[in-house]
N, C-alpha and C positions, 0 to 999 in steps of 0.2 A: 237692335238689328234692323235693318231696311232691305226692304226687298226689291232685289233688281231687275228688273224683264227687257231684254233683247228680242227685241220685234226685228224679224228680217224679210224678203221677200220669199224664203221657203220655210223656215225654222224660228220657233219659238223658243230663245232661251232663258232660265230664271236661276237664284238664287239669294238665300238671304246670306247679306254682307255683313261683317261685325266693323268694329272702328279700325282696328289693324289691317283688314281687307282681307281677311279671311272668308271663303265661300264655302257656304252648307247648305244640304236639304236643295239639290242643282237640280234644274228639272230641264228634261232639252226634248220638243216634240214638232214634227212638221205643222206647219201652219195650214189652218183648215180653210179654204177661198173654194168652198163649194156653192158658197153665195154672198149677197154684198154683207150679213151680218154675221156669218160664220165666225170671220176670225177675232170680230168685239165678245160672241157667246166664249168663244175659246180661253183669251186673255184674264175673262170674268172667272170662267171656273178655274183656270193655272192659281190663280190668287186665293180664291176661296179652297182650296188643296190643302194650304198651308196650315196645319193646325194651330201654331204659333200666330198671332197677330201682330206683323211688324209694325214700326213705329213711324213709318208711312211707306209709300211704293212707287218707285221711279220708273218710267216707260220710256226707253228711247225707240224712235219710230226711221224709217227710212226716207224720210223726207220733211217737210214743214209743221214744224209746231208752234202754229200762227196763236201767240197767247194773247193779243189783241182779241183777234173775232173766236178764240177757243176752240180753231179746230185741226183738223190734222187732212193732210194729205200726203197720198203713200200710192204713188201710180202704179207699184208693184203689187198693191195688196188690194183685190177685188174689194169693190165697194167705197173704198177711201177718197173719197173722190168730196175734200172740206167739210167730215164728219165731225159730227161732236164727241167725240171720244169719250174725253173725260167725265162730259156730264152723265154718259152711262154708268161708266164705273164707278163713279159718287154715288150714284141709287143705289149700288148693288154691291159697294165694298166701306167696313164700318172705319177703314182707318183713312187718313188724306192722299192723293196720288197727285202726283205730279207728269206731264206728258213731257218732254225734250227729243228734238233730233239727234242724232246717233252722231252726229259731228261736232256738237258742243257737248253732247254728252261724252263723247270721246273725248276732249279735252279735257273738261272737268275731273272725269278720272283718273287721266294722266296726273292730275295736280293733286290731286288726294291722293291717290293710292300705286302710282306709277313713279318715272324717272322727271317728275319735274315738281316735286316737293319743293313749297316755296318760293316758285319763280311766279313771274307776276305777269311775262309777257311772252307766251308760249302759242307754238300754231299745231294742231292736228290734222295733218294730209291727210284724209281716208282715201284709200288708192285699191276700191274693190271694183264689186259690179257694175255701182256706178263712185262721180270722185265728186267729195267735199272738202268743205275744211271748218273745224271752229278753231277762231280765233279768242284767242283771251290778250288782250291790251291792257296792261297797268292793272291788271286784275278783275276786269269787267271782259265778258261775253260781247262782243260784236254780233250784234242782232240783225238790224238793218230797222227800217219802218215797219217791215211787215215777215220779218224774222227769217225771210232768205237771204240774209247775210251768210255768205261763205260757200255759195253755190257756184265754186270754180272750174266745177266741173265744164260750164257754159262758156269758158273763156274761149278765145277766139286764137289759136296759133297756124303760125305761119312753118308747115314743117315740111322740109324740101319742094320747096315752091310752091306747097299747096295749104289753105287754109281753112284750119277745121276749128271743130270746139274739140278744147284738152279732152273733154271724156271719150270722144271717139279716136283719139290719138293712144291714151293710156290705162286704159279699163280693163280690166281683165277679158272683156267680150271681145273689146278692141282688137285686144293683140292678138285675141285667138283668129279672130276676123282677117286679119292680115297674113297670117301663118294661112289659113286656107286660100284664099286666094296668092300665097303664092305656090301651095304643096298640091292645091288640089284633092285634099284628105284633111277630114280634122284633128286636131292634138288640142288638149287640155295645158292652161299655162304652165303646170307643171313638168309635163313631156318636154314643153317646148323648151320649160329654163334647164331638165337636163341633157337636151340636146344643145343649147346654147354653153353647157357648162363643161360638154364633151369637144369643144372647138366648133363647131356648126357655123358657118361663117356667115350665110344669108338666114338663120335665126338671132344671131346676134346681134346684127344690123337692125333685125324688129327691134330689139332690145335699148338698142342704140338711140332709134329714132322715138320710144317712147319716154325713153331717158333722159334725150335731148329738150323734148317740153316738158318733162318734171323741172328740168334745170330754170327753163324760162319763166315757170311757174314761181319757183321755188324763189329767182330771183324777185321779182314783183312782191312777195311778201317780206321780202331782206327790205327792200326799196322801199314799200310804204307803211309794215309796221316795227320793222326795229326789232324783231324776237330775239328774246335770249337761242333759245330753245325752238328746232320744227322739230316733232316726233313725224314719224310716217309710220301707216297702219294697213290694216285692209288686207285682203287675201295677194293683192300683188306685192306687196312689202316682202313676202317670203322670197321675192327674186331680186330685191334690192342692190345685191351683193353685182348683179349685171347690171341695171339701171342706173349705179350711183358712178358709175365708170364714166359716162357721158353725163348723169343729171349734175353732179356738184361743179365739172370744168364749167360748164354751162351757166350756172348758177355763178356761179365766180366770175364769169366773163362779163355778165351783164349787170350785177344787181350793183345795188351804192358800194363800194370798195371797202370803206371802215365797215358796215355793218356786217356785208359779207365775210368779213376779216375776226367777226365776232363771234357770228351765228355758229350753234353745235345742228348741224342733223342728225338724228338717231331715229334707230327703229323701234317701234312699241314693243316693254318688255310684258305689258299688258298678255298678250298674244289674244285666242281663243274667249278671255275672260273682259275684255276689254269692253265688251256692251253691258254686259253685266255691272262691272264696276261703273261705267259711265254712269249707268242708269240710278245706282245705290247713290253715287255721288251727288246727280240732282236732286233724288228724294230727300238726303239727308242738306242739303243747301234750301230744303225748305223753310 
């Protein structure tokens, strides 16, 4: 069994995974950021809970898990700011851990325990709060030098005449950001996709326009790595079914035409358990 821990920027989730990818013994609590060490004391005792001793323990985090200089950064999670994570939890826990970002760990889980058994060159869109991606090429992890590799959220699109980075185009804040400035009231992305799914024609248009740079996105990974396989994840994946209307024409329009012609997109059947598994995935790739 390997235990998996889902670090987010409000909620702590865990579970021990077996090799089928079976989850037990789940534990899911708000994340403690009442100071910069709260949420390492928090992590320590979630682990130490477990009466069972897994056979190591996977962490995926909300941002860089720089395993060069071994530390972690998490802008969302007070204190995080190139902590040494890991070497805490060595002190204080008797089995191995392993730290991963929530985007390679998201892919890896995909490939163990999801819809991409066996493939070798598969990409995972996280399309939440904020947007990443890991990438697995030929069956290795794309790192970079300093392991922000797949920080696509940073890209730079050009969407009706204005040029932004993808994450403030299609993020779940994003869109809700754009809904109020044009409602002048807030809605939650889910109000918003079912008023978009009720005919809503200038929330659609949000939809449209966030879809339109997943497309651009999506083609740039057709284009430069050849994936069998994009999964799309992340809390905005639940509206996909509006997004994919504009992101795939898109994606079609621009990227290499064979590979385009090849690639499957689909949506994580992971769901809710997906960090979980990610995280079980890298501990047991120890």
């Amino acid at each position: 069994m390997f235990l998996g821990i889902d670090v987010g920027g409000t909620k702590l989730a865990a579970g021990l995974v077996s090799d089928n990818g079976t989850i037990s013994e789940r534990r899911r609590e708000l994340i403690d950021q009442s100071d910069d060490q709260s949420a390492v004391r928090q992590i320590t005792a979630l682990i130490q809970s477990y009466s069972k001793v897994p056979e190591a323990v996977g962490i995926c985090i909300p941002g860089i898990a720089d395993h060069k200089g071994k530390t972690v950064w998490a802008p969302n999670i007070k204190g995080w700011n190139h902590i040494r994570l890991l070497e805490h939890l060595s002190e204080h826990v008797s089995c191995p851990v392993v730290v991963e970002s929530d985007r390679n760990a998201a892919v890896l889980g995909e490939v163990l325990y999801g819809c991409c058994r066996g493939k070798r060159d598969v990409i995972f869109l996280v399309l939440g709060t904020g947007i990443g991606a890991g990438v697995l090429s030929s069956g290795q992890l794309i790192r970079g030098s300093n392991d922000i590799g797949g920080a696509v959220g940073w890209i730079p699109i050009c969407s009706r005449g204005q040029r932004r980075h993808f994450e403030d185009i299609a993020a779940g804040p994003a869109i809700e950001h754009a809904a109020l400035e044009l409602f002048r009231q807030h809605a939650t992305l889910p109000e918003l996709a079912s008023l978009a799914r009720h005919g809503n024609r200038a929330v659609l248009e949000l939809f449209e326009i966030a879809g339109e740079a997943i497309g651009l996105v999506l083609s740039m990974f057709v284009s430069i790595f050849n994936p069998e396989l994009i999964v799309v994840g992340g809390g905005v994946s639940a509206c996909w079914d509006l997004l994919s209307l504009s992101a795939l024409p898109e994606m079609r329009l621009w990227a290499q035409p064979i590979g385009a012609s090849q690639v499957e997109v689909v949506v994580t059947q992971l769901g809710e358990d997906a960090g979980i598994l990610g995280a079980a995935a890298v501990a047991k790739g120890l």
